[in-house]
C-alpha positions as CSV (number, residue, x, y, z in Angstrom):
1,X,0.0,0.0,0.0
2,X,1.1,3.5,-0.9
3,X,-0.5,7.3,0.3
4,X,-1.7,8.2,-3.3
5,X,0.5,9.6,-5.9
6,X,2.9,12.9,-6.3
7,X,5.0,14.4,-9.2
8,X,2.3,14.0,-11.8
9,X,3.4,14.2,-15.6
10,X,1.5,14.1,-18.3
11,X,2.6,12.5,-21.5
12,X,1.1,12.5,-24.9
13,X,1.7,9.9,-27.9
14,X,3.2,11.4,-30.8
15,X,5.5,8.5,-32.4
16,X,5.3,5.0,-32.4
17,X,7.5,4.7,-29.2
18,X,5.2,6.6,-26.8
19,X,2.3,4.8,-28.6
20,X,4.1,1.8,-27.2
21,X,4.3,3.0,-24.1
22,X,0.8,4.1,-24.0
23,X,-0.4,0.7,-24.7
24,X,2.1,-0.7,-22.2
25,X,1.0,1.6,-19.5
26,X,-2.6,1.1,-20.1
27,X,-2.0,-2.8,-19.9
28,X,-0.5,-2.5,-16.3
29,X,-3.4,-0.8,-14.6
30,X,-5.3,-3.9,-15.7
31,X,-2.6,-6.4,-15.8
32,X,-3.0,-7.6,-12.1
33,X,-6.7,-8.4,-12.8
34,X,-7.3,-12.2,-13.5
35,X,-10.7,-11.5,-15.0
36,X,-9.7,-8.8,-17.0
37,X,-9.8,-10.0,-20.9
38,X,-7.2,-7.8,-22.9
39,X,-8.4,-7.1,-26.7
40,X,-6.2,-8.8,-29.4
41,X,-3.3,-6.9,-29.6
42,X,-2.4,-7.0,-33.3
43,X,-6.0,-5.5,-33.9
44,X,-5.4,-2.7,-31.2
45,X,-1.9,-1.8,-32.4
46,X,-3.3,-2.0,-35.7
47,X,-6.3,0.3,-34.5
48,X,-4.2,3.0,-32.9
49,X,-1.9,2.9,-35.9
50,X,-2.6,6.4,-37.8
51,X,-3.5,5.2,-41.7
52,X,-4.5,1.7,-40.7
53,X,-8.5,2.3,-39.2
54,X,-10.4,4.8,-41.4
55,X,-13.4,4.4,-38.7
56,X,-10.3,5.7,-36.3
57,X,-8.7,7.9,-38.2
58,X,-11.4,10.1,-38.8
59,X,-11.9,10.8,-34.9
60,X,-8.4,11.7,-34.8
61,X,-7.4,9.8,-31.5
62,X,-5.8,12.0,-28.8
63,X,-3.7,9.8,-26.7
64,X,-2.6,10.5,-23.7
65,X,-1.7,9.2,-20.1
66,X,-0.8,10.4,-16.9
67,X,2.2,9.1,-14.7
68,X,2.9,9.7,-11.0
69,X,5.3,8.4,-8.2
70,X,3.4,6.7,-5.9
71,X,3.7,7.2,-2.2
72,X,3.9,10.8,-0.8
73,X,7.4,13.4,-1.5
74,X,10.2,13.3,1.4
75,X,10.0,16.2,3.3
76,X,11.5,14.4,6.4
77,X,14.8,13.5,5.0
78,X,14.2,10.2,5.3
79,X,14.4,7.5,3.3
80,X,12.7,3.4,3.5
81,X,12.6,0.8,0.4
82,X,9.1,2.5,-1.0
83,X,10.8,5.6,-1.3
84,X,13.9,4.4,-2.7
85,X,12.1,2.2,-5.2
86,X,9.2,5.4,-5.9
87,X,11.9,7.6,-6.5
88,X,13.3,6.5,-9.9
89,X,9.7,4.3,-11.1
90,X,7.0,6.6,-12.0
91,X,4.2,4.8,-13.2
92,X,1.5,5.1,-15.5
93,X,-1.6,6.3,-13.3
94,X,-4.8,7.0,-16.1
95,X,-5.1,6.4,-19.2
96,X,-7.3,7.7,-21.9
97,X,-8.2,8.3,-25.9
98,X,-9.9,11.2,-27.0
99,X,-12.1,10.3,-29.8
100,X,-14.1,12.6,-31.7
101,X,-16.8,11.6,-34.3
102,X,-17.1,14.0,-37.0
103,X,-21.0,12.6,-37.5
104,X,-21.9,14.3,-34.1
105,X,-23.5,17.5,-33.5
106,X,-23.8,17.6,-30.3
107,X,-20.7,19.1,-28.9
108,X,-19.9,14.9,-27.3
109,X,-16.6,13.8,-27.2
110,X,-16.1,10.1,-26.2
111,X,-13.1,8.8,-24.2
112,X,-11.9,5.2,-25.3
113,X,-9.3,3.5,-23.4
114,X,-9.9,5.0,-20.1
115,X,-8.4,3.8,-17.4
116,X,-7.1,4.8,-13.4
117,X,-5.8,3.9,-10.5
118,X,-7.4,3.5,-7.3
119,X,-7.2,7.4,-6.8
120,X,-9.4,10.4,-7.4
121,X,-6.8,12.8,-7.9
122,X,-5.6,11.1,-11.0
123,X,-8.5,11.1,-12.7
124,X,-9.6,14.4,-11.9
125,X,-5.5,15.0,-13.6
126,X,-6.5,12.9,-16.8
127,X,-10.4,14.8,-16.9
128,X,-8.9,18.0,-16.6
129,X,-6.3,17.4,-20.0
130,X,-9.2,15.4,-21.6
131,X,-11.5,18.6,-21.3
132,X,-8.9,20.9,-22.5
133,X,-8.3,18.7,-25.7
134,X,-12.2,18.0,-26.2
135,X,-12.5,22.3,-26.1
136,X,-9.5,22.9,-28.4
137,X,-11.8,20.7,-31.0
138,X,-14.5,22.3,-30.0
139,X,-16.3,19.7,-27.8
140,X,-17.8,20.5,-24.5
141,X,-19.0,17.2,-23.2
142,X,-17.1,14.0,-22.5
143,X,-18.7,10.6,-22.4
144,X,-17.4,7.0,-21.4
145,X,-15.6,4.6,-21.0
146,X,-16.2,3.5,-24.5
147,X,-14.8,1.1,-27.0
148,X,-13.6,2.2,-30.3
149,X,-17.3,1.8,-31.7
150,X,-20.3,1.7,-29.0
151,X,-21.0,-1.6,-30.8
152,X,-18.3,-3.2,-28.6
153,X,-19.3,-2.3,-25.5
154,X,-19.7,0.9,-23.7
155,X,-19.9,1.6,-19.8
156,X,-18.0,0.9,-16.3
157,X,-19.3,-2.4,-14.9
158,X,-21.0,-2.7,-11.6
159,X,-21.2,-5.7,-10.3
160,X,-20.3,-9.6,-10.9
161,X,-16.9,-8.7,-10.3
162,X,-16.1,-12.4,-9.6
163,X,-16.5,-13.3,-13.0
164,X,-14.7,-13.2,-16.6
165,X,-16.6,-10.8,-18.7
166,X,-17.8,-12.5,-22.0
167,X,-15.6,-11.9,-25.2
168,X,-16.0,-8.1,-26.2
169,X,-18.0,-7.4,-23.1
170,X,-16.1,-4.2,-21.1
171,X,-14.6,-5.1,-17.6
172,X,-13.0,-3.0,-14.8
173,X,-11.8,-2.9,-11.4
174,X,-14.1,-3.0,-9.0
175,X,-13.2,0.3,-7.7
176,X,-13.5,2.3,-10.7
177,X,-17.5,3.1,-10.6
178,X,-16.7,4.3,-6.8
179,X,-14.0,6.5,-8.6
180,X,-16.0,7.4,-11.3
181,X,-19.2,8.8,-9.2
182,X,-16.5,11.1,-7.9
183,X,-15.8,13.2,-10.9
184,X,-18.2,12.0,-13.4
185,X,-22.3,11.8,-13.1
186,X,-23.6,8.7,-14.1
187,X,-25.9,8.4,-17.4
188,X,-27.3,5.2,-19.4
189,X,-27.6,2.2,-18.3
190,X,-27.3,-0.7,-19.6
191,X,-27.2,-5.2,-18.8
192,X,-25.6,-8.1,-20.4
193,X,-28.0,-10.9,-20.6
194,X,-27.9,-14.5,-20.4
195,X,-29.5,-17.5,-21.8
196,X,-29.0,-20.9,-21.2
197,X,-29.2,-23.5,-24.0
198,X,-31.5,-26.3,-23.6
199,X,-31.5,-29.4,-25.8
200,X,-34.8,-28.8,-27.9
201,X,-34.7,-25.0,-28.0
202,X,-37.8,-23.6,-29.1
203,X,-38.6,-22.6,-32.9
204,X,-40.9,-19.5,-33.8
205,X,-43.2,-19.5,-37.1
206,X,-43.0,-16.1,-38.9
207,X,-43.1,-14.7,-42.0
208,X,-39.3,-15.2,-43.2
209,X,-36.6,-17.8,-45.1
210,X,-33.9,-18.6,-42.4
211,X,-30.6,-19.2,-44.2
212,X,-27.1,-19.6,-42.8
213,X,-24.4,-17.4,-43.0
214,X,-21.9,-17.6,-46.0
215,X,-18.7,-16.2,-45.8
216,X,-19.7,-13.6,-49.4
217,X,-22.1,-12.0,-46.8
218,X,-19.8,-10.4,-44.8
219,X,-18.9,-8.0,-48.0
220,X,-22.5,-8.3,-49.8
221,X,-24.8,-8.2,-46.9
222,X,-23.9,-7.5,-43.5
223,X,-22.9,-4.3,-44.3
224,X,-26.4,-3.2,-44.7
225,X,-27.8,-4.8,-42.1
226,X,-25.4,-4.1,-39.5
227,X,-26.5,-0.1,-40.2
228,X,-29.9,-1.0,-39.0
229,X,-28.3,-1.1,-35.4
230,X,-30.2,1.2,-33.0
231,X,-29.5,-0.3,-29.5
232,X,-28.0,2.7,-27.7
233,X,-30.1,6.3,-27.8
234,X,-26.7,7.9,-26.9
235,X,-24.5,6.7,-29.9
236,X,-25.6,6.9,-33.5
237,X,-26.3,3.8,-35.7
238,X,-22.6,2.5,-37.6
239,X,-22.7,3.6,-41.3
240,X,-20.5,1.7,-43.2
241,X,-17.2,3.2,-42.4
242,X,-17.5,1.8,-38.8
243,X,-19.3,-1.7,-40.2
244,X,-16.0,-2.3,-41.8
245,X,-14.2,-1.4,-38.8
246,X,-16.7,-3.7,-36.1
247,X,-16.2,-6.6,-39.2
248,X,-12.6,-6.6,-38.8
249,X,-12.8,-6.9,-34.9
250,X,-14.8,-9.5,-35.3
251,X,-12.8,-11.5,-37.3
252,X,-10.4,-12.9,-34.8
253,X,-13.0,-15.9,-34.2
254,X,-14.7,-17.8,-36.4
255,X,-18.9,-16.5,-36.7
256,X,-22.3,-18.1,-37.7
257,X,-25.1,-16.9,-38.1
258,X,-28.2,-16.9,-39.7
259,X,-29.7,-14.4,-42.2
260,X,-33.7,-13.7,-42.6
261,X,-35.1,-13.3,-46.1
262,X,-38.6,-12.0,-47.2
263,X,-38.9,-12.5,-50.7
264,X,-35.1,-13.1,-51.3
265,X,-34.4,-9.7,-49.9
266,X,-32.1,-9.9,-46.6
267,X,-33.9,-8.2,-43.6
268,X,-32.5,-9.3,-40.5
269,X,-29.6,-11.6,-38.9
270,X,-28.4,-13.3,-36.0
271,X,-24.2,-13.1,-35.6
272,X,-22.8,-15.7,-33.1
273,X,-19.2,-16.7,-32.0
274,X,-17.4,-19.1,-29.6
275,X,-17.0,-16.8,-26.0
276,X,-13.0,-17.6,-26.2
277,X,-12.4,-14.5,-23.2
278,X,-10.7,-16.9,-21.2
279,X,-8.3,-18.4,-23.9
280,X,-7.5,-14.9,-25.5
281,X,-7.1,-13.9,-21.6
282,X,-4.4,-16.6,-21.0
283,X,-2.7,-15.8,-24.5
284,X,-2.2,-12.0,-22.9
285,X,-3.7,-10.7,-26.0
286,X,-1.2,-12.1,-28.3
287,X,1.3,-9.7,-27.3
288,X,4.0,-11.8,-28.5
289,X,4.2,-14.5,-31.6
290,X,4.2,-17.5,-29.5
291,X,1.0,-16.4,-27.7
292,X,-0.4,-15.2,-31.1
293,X,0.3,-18.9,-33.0
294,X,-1.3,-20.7,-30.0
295,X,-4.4,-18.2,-30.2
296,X,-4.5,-19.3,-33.7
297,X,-5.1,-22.5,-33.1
298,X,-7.5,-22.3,-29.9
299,X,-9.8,-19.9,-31.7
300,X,-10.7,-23.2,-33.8
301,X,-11.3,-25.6,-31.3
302,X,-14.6,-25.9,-29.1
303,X,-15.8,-23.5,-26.5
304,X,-18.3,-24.0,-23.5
305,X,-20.0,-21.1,-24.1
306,X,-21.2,-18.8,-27.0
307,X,-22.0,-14.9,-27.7
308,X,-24.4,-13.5,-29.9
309,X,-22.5,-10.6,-31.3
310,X,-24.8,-8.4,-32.9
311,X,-28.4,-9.0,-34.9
312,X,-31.5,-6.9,-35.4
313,X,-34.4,-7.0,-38.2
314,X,-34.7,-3.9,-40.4
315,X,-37.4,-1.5,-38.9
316,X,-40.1,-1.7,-41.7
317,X,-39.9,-5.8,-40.7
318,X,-40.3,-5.9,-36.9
319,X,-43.1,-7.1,-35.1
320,X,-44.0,-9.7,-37.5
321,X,-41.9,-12.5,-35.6
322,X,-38.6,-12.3,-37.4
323,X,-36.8,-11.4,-34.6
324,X,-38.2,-14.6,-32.7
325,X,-37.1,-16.8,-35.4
326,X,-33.6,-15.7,-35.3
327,X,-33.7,-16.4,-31.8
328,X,-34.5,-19.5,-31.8
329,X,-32.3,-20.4,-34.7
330,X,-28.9,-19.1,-32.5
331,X,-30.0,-21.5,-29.9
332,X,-30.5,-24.4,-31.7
333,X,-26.7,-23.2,-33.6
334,X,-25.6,-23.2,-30.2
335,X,-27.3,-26.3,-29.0
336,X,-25.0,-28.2,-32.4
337,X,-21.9,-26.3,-31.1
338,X,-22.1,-27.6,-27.7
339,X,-22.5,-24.4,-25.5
340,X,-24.5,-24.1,-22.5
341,X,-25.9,-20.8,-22.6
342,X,-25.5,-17.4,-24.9
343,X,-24.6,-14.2,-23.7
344,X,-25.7,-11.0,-25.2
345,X,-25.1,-7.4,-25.1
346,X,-24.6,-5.3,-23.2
347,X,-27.9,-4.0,-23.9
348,X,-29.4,-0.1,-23.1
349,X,-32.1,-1.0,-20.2
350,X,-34.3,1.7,-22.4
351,X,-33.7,-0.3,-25.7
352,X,-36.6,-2.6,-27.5
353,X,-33.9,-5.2,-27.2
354,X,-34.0,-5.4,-23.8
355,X,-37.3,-5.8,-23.9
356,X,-37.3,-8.7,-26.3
357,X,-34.8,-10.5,-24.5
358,X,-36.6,-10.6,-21.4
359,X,-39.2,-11.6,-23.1
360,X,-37.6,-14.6,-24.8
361,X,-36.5,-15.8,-21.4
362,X,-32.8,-14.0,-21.3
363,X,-31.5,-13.2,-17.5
364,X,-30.1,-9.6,-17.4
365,X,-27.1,-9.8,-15.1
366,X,-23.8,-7.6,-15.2
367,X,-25.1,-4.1,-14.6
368,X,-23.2,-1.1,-16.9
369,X,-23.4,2.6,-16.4
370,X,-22.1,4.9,-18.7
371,X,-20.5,8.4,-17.4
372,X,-20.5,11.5,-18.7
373,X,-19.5,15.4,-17.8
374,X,-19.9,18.9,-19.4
């Protein structure tokens, strides 16, 4: 234990070292965590690389993080091991990544990345350069924590600290919300839900053709459904500059899925994936190429449980039972894959998809709140 942090120092990346650094410093604050899941890392190196992400590079990221030697100055003249080791080892303290979405109007700048210590004053340090940065491009309110797109999760979680967040499903410390409500007020909510899979999972009638997944639909027909999106009020649907962008995160495990025709025309889909947070958690990301060959291989083999990564039916076609039909066809897919239950979301508690999974028997769980400040 340490009394808090002195010698602050803000740092800012500007080259591919101190993006480096960022990264590394921004791993540490979670790195003691053994439920925290870190993202793959070729994807988020590839992400934060300037020229590589055009869903990135047109919020020109500000990157930035905040270091501090722990423990309190001498002013006795005294000296004991903390001290001596504090003195040459500052450490990265809060983390953050200014985004900035050219399709806003609002004046709503979202942070990505963010992360803290256990420690107020370092986060009112990073909130205080965030602000300046979100003014100089003339933004006057901050939002988060968010992932690069909303459609990969959003929010500080609450609760169920005790167990490993599903695969692209936001986890923190459990001290952050505490540190959070200190500087930030709280704003949407939102749940990830749960469904077990039973044996002989229930099929709906309705009015559409049910037709797997093919690998050409990821360029021919996701794209346009994947813009029909609408499950958080605070975040605007992904055109297809960020539907490239969620495609490509995607990819690091092998989907399924189901499409819904009416008339041959595409109008909804279900998008499922092994839940392989635990294996890309022991692979540390794939920070190295060891780790990064055995994740290739263990992204192939069988997993216990499954996620539903994103579906919806075009407006014009809800309420006619589509919606129901791709829900039961992701549990039987998930009944033939051998997983015991599905997660999904997180999901806004306002959104008509919490609503629908409730209804179709899904357990909201893992509370998330989202925090903003003007």
């Amino acid at each position: 234990m340490h009394d808090g942090y002195f010698n602050y120092y803000t740092r800012f990346v500007e080259s591919w070292w101190q993006r480096r650094d960022f990264v590394r410093g921004w791993h540490r604050l979670h790195a003691s965590d053994r439920r925290w899941v870190p993202p793959y890392h070729p994807a988020l190196m590839a992400a934060l690389t300037p020229g590589r992400t055009p869903h990135l590079d047109r919020q020109q990221p500000s990157l930035f993080w905040v270091e501090a030697l722990p423990g309190s100055p001498n002013t006795d003249g005294k000296f004991n091991a903390q001290r001596i080791n504090s003195a040459f080892m500052e450490e990265a303290v809060a983390t953050a990544a200014l985004l900035v979405d050219p399709r806003r109007r609002d004046g709503t700048a979202t942070l990505a990345m963010l992360s803290v210590a256990n420690d107020v004053e370092s986060l009112e340090r990073l909130l205080s350069i965030a602000q300046e940065q979100a003014f100089a491009r003339g933004r006057s309110r901050l939002v988060g924590p968010v992932a690069f797109s909303p459609y990969l999760g959003y929010g500080a979680l609450l609760d169920h600290f005790d167990q490993t967040p599903p695969l692209y499903t936001p986890y923190n410390a459990p001290y952050l919300p505490e540190i959070l409500d200190a500087v930030f007020e709280r704003g949407q909510t939102a749940r990830l839900y749960h469904a077990p899979v039973h044996s002989n999972p229930k099929t709906s009638p309705g009015p559409a053709f049910l037709r797997p997944l093919r690998p050409e639909d990821d360029a021919t027909v996701l794209p346009n459904l994947l813009a029909a999106l609408d499950g958080a009020a605070e975040f605007p649907s992904p055109d297809a500059t960020e539907v490239a962008f969620l495609l490509a995160w995607w990819s690091i495990v092998p989907s399924l899925g189901w499409i819904a025709e009416v008339e041959q025309q595409p109008v909804g889909f279900v998008l499922l994936q092994p839940d392989l947070a635990p294996a890309l958690r022991r692979a540390k990301g794939g920070r190295n190429l060891l780790w990064r060959l055995w994740w290739q291989w263990r992204r192939t083999q069988p997993a216990r449980s499954g996620r539903i990564v994103a579906g919806c039916v075009l407006p014009q076609w809800r309420r006619q039972g589509i919606g129901s039909q791709l829900w039961g066809a992701a549990l039987a897919s998930a009944h033939l894959q051998g997983w015991r239950n599905l997660s999904v979301g997180p999901v806004a508690d306002d959104a008509a998809a919490a609503a629908f999974l409730l209804a179709h028997d899904a357990q909201p769980r893992q509370r998330y709140a989202l925090y903003g400040t003007e």
